[in-house]
MARDRENZA-78100 format. One record per residue (C-alpha): residue in one letter; x, y, z. Coordinates in steps of 0.5 Angstrom, whole numbers, plus 500, padded with zeros to 3 digits. Layout:
// MARDRENZA-78100
SITE  guba    u    v    w
SITE     A    X    Y    Z
...
// end
This chain:
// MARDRENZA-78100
SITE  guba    u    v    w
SITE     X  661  394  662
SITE     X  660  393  670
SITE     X  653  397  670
SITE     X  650  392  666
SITE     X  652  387  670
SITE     X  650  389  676
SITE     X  642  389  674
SITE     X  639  383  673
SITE     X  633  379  672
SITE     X  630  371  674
SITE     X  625  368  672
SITE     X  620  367  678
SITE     X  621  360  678
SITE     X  628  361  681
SITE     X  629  361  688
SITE     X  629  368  692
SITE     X  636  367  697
SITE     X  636  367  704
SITE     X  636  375  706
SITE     X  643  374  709
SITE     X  648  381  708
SITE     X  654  376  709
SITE     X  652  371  702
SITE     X  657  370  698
SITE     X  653  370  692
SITE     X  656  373  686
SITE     X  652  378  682
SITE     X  654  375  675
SITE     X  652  367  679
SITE     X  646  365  674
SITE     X  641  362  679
SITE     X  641  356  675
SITE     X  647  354  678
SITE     X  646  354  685
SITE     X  645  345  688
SITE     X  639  342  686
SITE     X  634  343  691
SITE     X  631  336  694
SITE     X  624  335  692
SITE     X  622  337  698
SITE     X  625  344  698
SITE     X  622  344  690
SITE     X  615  344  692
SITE     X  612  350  690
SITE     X  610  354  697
SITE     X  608  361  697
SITE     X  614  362  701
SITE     X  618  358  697
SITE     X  618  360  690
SITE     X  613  365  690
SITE     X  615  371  694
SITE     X  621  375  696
SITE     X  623  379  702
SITE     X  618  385  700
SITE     X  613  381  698
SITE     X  606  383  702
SITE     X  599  381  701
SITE     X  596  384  697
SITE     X  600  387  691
SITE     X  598  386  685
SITE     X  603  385  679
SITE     X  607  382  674
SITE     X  613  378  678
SITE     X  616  374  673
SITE     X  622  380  674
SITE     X  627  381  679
SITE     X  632  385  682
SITE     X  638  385  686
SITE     X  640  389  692
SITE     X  647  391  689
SITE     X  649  392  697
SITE     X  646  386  700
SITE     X  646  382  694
SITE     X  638  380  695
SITE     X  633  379  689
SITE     X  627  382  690
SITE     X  620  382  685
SITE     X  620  388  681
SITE     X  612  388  682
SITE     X  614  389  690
SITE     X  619  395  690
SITE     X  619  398  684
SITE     X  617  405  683
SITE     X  615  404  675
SITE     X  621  406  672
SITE     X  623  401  667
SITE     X  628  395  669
SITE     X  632  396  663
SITE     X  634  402  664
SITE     X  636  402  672
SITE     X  644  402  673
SITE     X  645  401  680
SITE     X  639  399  685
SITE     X  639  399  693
SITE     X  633  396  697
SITE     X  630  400  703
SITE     X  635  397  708
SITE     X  642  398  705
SITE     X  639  405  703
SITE     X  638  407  711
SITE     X  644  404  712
SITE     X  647  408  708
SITE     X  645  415  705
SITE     X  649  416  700
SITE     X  647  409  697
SITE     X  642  412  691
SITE     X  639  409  685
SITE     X  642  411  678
SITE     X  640  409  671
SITE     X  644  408  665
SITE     X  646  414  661
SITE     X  640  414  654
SITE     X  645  412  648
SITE     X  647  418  643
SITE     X  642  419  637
SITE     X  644  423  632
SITE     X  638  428  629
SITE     X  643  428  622
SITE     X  638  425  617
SITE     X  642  419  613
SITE     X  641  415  607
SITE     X  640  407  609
SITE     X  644  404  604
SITE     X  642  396  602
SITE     X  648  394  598
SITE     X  646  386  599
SITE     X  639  389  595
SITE     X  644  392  590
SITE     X  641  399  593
SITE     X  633  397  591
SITE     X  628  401  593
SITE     X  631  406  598
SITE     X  624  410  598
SITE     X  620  407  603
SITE     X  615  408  598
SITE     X  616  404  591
SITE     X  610  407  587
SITE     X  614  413  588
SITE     X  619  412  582
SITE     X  613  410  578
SITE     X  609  416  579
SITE     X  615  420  577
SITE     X  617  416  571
SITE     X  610  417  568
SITE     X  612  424  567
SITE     X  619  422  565
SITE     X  621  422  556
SITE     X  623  415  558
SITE     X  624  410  551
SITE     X  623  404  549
SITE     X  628  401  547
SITE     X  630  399  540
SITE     X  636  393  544
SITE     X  637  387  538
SITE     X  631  381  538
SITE     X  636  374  536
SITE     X  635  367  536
SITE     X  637  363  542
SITE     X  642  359  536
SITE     X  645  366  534
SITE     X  648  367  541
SITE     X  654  365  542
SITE     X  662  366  541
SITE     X  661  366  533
SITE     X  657  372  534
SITE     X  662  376  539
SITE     X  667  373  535
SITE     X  664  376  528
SITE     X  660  383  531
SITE     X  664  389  533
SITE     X  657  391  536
SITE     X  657  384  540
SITE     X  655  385  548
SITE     X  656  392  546
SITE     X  648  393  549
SITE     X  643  389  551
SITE     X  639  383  547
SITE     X  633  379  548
SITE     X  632  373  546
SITE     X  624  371  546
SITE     X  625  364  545
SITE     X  630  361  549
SITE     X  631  355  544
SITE     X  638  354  541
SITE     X  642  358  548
SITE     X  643  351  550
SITE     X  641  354  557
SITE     X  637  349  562
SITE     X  632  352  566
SITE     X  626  348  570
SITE     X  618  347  567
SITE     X  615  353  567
SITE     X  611  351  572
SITE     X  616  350  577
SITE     X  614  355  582
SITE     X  617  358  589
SITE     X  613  352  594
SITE     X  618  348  589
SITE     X  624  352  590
SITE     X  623  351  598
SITE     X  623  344  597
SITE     X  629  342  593
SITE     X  634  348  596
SITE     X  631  347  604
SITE     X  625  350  608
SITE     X  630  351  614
SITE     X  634  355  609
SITE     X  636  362  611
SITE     X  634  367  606
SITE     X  636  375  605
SITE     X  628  377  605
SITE     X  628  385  603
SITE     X  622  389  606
SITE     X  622  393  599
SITE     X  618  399  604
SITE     X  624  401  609
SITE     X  629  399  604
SITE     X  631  394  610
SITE     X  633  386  612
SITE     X  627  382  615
SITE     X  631  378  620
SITE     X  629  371  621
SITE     X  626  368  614
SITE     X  628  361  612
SITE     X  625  358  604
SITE     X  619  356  608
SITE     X  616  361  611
SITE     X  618  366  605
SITE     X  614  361  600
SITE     X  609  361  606
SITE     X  609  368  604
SITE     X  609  369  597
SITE     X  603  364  596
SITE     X  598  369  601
SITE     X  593  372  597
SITE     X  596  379  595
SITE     X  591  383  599
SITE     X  592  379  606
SITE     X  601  380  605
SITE     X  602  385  610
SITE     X  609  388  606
SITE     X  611  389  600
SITE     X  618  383  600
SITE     X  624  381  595
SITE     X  628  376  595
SITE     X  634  377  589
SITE     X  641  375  593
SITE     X  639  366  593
SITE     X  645  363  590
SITE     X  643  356  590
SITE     X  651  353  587
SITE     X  652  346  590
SITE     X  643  345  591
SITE     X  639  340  588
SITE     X  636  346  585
SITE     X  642  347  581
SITE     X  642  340  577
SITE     X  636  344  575
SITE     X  639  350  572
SITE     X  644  351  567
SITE     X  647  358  563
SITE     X  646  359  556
SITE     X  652  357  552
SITE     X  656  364  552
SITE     X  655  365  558
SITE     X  659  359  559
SITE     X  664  360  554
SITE     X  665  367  556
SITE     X  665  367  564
SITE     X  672  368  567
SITE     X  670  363  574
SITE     X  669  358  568
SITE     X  674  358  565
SITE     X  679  360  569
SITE     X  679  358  576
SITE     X  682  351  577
SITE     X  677  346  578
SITE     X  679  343  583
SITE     X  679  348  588
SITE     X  671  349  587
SITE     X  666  346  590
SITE     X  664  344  597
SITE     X  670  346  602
SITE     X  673  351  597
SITE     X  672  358  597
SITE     X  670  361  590
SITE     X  665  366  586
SITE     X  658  364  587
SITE     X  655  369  583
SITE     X  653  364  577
SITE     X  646  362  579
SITE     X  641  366  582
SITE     X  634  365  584
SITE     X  630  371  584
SITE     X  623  371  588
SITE     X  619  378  587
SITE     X  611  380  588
SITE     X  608  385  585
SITE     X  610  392  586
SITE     X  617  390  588
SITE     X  623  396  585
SITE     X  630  395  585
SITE     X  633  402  584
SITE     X  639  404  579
SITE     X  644  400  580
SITE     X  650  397  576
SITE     X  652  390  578
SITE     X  658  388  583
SITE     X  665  389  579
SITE     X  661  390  572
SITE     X  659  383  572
SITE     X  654  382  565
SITE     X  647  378  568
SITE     X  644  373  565
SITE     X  637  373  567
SITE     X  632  369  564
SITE     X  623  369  567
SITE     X  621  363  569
SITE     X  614  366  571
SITE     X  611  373  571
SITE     X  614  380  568
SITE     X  619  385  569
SITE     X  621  391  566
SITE     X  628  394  566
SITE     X  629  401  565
SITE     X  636  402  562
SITE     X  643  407  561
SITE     X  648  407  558
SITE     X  655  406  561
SITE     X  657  412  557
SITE     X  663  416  562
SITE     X  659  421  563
SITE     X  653  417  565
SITE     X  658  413  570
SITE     X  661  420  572
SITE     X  654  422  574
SITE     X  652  415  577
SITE     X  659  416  581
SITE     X  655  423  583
SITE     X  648  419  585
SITE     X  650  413  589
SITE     X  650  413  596
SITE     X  648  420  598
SITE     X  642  424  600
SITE     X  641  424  592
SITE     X  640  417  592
SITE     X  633  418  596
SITE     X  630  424  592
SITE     X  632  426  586
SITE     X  631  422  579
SITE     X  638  419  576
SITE     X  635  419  569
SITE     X  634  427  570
SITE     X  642  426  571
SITE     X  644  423  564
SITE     X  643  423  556
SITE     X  637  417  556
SITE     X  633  413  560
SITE     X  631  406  555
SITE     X  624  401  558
SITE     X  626  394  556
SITE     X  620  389  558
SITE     X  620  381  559
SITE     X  615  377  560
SITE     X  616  369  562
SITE     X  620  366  557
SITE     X  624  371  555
SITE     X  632  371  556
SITE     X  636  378  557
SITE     X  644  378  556
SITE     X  646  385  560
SITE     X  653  387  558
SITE     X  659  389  563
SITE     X  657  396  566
SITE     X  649  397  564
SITE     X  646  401  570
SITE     X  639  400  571
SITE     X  632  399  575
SITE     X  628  394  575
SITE     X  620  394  577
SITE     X  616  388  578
SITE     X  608  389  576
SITE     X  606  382  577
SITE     X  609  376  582
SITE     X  615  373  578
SITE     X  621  367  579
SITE     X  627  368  575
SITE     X  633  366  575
SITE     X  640  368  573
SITE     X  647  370  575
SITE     X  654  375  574
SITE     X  659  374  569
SITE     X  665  376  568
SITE     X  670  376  561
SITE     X  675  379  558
SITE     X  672  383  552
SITE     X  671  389  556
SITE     X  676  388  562
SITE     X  677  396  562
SITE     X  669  398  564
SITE     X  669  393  570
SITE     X  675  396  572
SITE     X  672  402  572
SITE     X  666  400  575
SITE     X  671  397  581
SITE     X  674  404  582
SITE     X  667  407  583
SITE     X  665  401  588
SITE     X  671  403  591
SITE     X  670  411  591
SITE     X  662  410  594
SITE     X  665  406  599
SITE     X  661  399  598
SITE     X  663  395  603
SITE     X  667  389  601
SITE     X  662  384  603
SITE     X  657  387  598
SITE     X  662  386  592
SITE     X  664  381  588
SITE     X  668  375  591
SITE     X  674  373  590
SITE     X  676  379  584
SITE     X  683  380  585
SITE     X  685  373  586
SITE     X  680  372  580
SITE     X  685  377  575
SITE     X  691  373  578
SITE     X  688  366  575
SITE     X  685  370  569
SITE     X  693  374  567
SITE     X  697  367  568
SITE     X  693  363  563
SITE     X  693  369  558
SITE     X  701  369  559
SITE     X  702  362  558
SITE     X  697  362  551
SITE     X  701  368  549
SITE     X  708  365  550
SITE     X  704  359  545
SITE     X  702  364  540
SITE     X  695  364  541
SITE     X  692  369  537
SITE     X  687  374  540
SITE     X  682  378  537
SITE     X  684  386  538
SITE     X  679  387  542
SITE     X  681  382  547
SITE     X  688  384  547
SITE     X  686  392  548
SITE     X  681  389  554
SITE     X  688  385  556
SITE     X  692  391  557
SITE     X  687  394  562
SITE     X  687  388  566
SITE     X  695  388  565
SITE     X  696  395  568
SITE     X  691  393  574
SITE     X  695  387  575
SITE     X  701  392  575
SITE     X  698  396  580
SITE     X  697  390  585
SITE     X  705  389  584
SITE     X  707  396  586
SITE     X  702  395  591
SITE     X  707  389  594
SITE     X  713  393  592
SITE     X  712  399  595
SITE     X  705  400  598
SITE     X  703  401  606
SITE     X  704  394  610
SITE     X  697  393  611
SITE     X  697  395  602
SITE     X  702  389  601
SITE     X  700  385  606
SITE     X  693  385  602
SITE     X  696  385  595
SITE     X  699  379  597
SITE     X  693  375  600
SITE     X  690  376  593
SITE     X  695  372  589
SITE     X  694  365  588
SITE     X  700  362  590
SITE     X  698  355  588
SITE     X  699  358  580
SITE     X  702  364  581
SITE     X  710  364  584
SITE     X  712  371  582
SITE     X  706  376  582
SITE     X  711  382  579
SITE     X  714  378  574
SITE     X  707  376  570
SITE     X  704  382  571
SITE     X  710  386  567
SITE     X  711  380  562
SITE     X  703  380  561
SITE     X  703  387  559
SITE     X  709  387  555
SITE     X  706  380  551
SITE     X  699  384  551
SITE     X  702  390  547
SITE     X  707  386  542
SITE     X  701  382  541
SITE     X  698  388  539
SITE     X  702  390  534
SITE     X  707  395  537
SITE     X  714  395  538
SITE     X  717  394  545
SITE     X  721  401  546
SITE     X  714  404  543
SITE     X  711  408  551
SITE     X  704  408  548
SITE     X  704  400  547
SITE     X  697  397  547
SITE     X  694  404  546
SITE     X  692  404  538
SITE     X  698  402  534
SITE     X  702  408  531
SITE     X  706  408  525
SITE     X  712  409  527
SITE     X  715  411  520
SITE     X  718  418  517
SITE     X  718  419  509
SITE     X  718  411  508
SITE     X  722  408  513
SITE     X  723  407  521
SITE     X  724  413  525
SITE     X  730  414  530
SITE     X  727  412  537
SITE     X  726  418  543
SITE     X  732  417  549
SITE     X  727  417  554
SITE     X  726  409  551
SITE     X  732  407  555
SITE     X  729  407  561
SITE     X  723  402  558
SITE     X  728  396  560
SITE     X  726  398  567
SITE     X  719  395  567
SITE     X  721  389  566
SITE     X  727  388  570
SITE     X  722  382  574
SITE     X  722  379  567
SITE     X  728  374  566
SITE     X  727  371  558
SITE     X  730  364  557
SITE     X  736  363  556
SITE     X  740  359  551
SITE     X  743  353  552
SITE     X  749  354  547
SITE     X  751  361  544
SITE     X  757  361  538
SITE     X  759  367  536
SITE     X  763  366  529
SITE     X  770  371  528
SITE     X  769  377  525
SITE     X  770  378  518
SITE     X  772  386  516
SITE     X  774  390  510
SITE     X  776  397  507
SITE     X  776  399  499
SITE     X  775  407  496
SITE     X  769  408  491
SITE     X  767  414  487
SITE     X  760  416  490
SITE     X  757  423  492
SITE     X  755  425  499
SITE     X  749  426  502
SITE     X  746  432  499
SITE     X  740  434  503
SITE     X  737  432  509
SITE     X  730  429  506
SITE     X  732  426  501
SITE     X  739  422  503
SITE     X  736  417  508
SITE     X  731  414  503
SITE     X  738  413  497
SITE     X  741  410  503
SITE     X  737  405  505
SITE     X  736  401  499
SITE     X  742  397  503
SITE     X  745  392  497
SITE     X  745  398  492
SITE     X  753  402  491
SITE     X  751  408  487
SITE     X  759  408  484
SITE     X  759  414  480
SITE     X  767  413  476
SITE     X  766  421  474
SITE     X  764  423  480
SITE     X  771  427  483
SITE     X  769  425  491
SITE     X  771  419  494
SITE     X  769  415  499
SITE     X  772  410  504
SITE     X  768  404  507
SITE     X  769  399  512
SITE     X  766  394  512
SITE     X  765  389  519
SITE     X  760  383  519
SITE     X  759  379  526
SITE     X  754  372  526
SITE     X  752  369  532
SITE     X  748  363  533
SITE     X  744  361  539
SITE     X  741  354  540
SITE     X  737  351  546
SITE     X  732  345  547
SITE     X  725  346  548
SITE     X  718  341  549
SITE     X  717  340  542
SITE     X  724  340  539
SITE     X  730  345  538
SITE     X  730  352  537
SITE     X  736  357  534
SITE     X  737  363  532
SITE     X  742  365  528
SITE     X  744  373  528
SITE     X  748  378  523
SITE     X  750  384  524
SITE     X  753  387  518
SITE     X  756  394  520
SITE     X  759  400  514
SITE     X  762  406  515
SITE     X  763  411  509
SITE     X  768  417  510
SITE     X  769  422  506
SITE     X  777  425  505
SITE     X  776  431  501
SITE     X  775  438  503
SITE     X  769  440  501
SITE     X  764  444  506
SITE     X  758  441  510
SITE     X  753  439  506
SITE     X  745  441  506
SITE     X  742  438  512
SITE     X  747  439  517
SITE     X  749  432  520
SITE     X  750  431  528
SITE     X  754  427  532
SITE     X  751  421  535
SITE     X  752  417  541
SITE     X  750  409  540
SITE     X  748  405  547
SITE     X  745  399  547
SITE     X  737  397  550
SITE     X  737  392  555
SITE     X  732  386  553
SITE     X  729  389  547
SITE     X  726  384  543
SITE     X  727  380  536
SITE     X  727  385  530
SITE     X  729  391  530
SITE     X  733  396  525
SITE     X  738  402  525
SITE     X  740  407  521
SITE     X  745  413  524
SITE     X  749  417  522
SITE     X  756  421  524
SITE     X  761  427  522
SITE     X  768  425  524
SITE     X  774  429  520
SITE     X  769  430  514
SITE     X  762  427  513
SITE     X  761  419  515
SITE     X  754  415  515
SITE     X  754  408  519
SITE     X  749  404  517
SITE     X  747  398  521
SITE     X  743  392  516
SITE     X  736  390  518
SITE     X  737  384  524
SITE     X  734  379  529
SITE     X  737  380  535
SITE     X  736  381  542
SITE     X  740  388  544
SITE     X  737  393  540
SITE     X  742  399  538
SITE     X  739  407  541
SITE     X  741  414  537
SITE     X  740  419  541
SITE     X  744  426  539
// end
């Protein structure tokens, strides 16, 4: 803005222009680029380099800082013509002269900037919203008189922790385990002797570093491993704060080589496994979130938080001691967390007065913990302590890290404190369980039920580029991966549909994904609701793949009479006639039938990578008429209309049944076929 142009300060170094009103020197020309005077001119004299118009003898002061006239365009020392206001508040200045030449020529400063008397809460999303009082005592204090538990979380041999285990146990990363013996996690860690000054060494003394002054909840602006290593190692007397330091990512360091996960960890986590590797690494954008270098002192607390996208944690104590305090993910501990987060509650009132339990796990060196997806905790740090650790997302519980995401959003965190890359991350992680699930891969349920949400969400994502604002699609679009996925919608509603056929269910069911319902009445297959019509709908970005050959062989047909009864009654007639290759002919019975008979074959054949498929499908369809007057029988039977579902998949049945000029049954035999027959009354 111009008025804070116009007032400008020099070194007193700078050589004071000639007096002259008629200078044709800008207010914004810095000093420095005036012709370099000749050694002459440069020889520090009084009258050179020292003083100013104003200057007289015997004023006192500091004369480092100058003004200048905004009229004449003169620099004069402050010292000589101020009046003791503060220089960095004067908007427009005028010396003695110009003033007298001109009266209304005044003085004017700069409008103070606007304070808000409103108290608010300063979040620290890049601590994860550690410590907000300004004293971290506090919360110890109240959890003194707290019915806080001591956790009954499960003890396991660093061997038994692996894909076998989460494979085998329904409760598996269900809750926290610790491992008090990091032998057998086939994780790499360096010696436990290995402290902070080496840190420095191996990551880079020159490298900045997000340092937490734990009293006011705010960023030290400044520190570089060397200093911070400085600090750590002063007696804990003589440090002036209480400091943290939880956000050292340390991927692509020396100190890397140094650093391995555990085995599941690896075997589990979404970037390993499914983000290309060759678009990791330097030069390339990716999460960052898998090795962690976390350096706190004694006292350090970082306050009730859930890790950023539902990310499960690693986290292994190299030196020193932590002590965790725990609750559980329930839906209404989440909702009350939702309620908590950055508002005024997050500064005064105690969370776990706000849930079923709070549950204190405590680790000492050695000691390895697995954080499941959605814990929320707090973490006190009673001694010095180096750890090391990382975030992990995988795919046995996609729907609590969605959900966490929601409440992300719904709390406002700003992007930049979330985790990195996630959308684009689902796109990579959909497209290769679609290409496994058109393979036949098998999954276990509860990955195919975690499969589904992440489906819906990635259904979401399309209808937000098929129908969302313009900043909504562009957005959308920007997280697809374009160098794996070509058609977003496509994938996802093919996902979704595989995910459910995998599970279990049938492609007309609306509730596909959820628990499997039977869908059988009295012994057999219940008619389908009319409002499946409209399922072909959401595939209509899913194109299956065609046939190259399709031969339908010519229809065959016959008609013949049989003594046989109708049906009698509506609950028990479907199951008689459902037995297909049994004729009840009853040569006593007076009521005869006429039955039509037509039988349709398709075969279908097409080349594949490995070989050939066909595909041969029978239709046999029969009509059986009553002539004989005789009136309805029980369980009267109504006219129904036949129409066909557009990509329904293979396997399906029928059995309908109609009233033509008497009582007619068509019963269509069991098929494999790619259109499915819909009864509606």
């Amino acid at each position: 803005m111009a008025r804070s142009r116009r007032r400008i300060t020099r070194s007193a170094t700078q050589k004071s222009p000639e007096r002259s009103p008629s200078s044709s020197r800008s207010s914004l020309t810095p000093m420095e680029d005036e012709p370099e005077p000749t050694q002459a001119e440069s020889a520090p004299t009084k009258t050179d380099e020292d003083m100013c118009p104003s200057c007289r003898e015997g004023v006192q002061g500091e004369k480092s800082s100058w003004i200048r006239c905004d009229a004449c365009k003169i620099w004069f020392h402050w010292a000589c013509v101020g009046d003791g206001s503060d220089l960095e508040s004067i908007n427009k200045w005028f010396c003695g002269p110009c003033m007298t030449e001109k009266p209304s020529r005044v003085m004017t400063f700069k409008v103070p900037a606007r304070k808000s008397s409103r108290k608010r809460t300063q979040l620290d999303y890049a601590n994860l919203n550690a410590g907000v009082e300004s004293d971290p005592s506090r919360w110890l204090r109240v959890i003194q008189s707290k019915p806080i538990k001591d956790d009954n979380f499960r003890r396991m041999k660093g061997a038994d922790v692996g894909l076998e285990w989460l494979e085998n146990d329904e409760t598996a990363m269900r809750e926290p385990i610790v491992v008090e013996n990091p032998e057998g996690l086939r994780m790499k860690m360096p010696p436990p002797e290995f402290s902070v000054q080496d840190v420095a060494d191996e990551v880079g003394h020159e490298t900045p570093v997000e340092v937490i002054d734990v009293a006011s909840q705010s960023n030290s602006p400044g520190w570089t491993l060397g200093r911070w290593a400085e600090y750590y190692n002063t007696e804990p007397s003589k440090r002036d704060k209480i400091r943290n330091v939880i956000s050292l990512e340390i991927s692509g360091t020396k100190l890397a080589d140094q650093v391995l996960p555990p085995r599941l960890v690896r075997e589990l986590d979404w970037v390993e496994k499914f983000w290309p590797s060759t678009r990791k690494g330097k030069g390339h954008a990716y999460p960052k979130v898998q090795l962690y270098c976390l350096m706190g002192v004694a006292s350090a607390w970082t306050d009730w938080h859930v890790d950023f996208a539902g990310s499960s944690v690693y986290y292994h104590i190299l030196r020193g001691c932590k002590v965790f305090y725990f609750i559980r993910p329930t839906p209404a501990n989440l909702q009350a967390y939702e309620r908590w987060s950055g508002t005024e509650m997050q500064s005064n009132v105690w969370l776990g007065d706000m849930v079923d339990e709070v549950v204190k796990v405590t680790l000492h060196a050695g000691n390895t913990m697995i954080i499941p997806t959605g814990w929320i905790h707090a973490v006190h740090t009673p001694v010095d302590s180096l750890v090391f650790g990382g975030n992990f997302l995988h795919s046995y519980n996609i729907a609590t890290q969605l959900k966490v995401i929601d409440i992300e959003k719904a709390t406002h965190v700003p992007k930049k404190f979330r985790f990195p890359l996630f959308v684009k991350l689902c796109w990579y992680v959909g497209d290769k369980y679609l290409r496994d699930l058109k393979s036949k891969e098998e999954f276990p349920p509860r990955v195919l039920e975690s499969l589904e949400a992440l489906a819906h969400f990635l259904v979401s994502e399309s209808q937000a580029m098929e129908r969302g604002t313009e900043v909504a699609k562009r957005e959308a679009k920007e997280n697809v991966p374009s160098d794996r996925v070509k058609d977003a919608p496509a994938l996802a509603r093919e996902l979704r549909w595989r995910v459910r056929l995998a599970a279990g269910a049938t492609s007309d069911d609306e509730d596909l994904g959820r628990p499997v319902q039977t869908n059988m009445v009295n012994g057999h297959k219940r008619k389908r609701s009319p409002a499946s019509a409209a399922v072909g709908v959401q595939f209509r970005n899913f194109q299956p793949k065609g046939w190259d050959v399709v031969n339908e062989l010519p229809r065959e047909s016959d008609e013949r009479v049989v003594n046989i009864h109708r049906p009698k009654t509506s609950d028990i007639w479907e199951r008689e006639w459902m037995e297909w290759n049994k004729e009840s002919e009853d040569q006593a019975q007076e009521e005869r039938a006429t039955v039509e008979k037509t039988r349709d074959v398709m075969i279908k054949v097409r080349k594949t990578e490995d070989g050939v498929e066909r595909q041969r499908i029978e239709r046999v369809m029969e009509k059986w008429v009553w002539k004989a007057e005789s009136s309805k029988p029980e369980g009267d039977f109504q006219d129904v209309e036949m129409k066909p579902i557009e990509d329904a998949p293979l396997g399906c049945e029928e059995v309908t049944k109609e009233e033509e000029q008497g009582t007619e049954v068509e019963v269509i035999s069991p098929l494999e076929t790619t259109q499915a027959m819909e009864v509606t009354a």
